[in-house]
C-alpha positions in Angstrom: 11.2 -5.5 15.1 10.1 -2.5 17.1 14.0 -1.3 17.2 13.8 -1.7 13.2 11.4 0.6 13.1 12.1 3.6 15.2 15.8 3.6 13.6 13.9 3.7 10.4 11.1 6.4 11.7 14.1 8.2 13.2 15.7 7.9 9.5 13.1 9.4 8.0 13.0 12.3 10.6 16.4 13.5 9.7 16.0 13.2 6.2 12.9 15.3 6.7 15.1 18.2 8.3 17.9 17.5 5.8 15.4 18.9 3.1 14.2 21.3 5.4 17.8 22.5 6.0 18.3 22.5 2.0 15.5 24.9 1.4 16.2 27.1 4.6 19.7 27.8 3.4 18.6 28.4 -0.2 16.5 31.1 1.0 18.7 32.9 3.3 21.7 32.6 0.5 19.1 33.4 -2.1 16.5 35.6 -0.8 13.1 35.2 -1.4 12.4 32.9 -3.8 9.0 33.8 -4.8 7.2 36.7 -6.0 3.4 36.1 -6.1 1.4 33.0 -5.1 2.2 31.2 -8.4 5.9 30.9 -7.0 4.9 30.2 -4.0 2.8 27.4 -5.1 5.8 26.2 -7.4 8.1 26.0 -4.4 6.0 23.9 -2.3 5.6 21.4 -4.9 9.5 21.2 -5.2 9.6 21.2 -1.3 7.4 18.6 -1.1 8.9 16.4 -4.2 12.4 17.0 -2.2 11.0 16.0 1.4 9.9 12.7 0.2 13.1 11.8 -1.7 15.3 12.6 1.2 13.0 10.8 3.6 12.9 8.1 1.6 16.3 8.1 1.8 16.9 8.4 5.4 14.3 5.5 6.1 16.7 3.2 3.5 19.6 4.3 5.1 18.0 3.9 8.7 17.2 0.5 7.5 20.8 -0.3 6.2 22.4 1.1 9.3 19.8 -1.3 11.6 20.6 -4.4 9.1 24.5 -4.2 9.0 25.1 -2.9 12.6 22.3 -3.2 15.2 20.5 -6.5 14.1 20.3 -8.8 16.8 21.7 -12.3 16.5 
């Protein structure tokens, strides 16, 4: 059970940096991507929006990996 978990925690972590990644490569390809506080504000909302999804994703996948190849028998 506890193994389930930290592969799923651990999931989650690199989706976390995945959309982390994303939005740090946007900016250095894109430049600044805001101009006043309103942007700003904009762009958190969509980092934040992102984070989740891709977390999300890496704790499903975290849980898939554990279930098809690490589950005990």
């Amino acid at each position: 059970m506890m193994a389930r978990v930290l592969i799923i925690i651990a999931g989650m972590l690199l989706g976390g940096l995945g959309a982390y990644g994303l939005f740090w490569i946007a900016g250095m390809t894109f430049g600044p991507l805001y101009a006043s506080e309103e942007d700003m504000s904009r762009n958190i909302k969509l980092f934040m929006i992102n984070a989740a999804v891709w977390m999300a994703t890496g704790g499903w996948v975290g849980h898939r990996i554990f279930k098809r190849y690490l589950k005990p028998e």
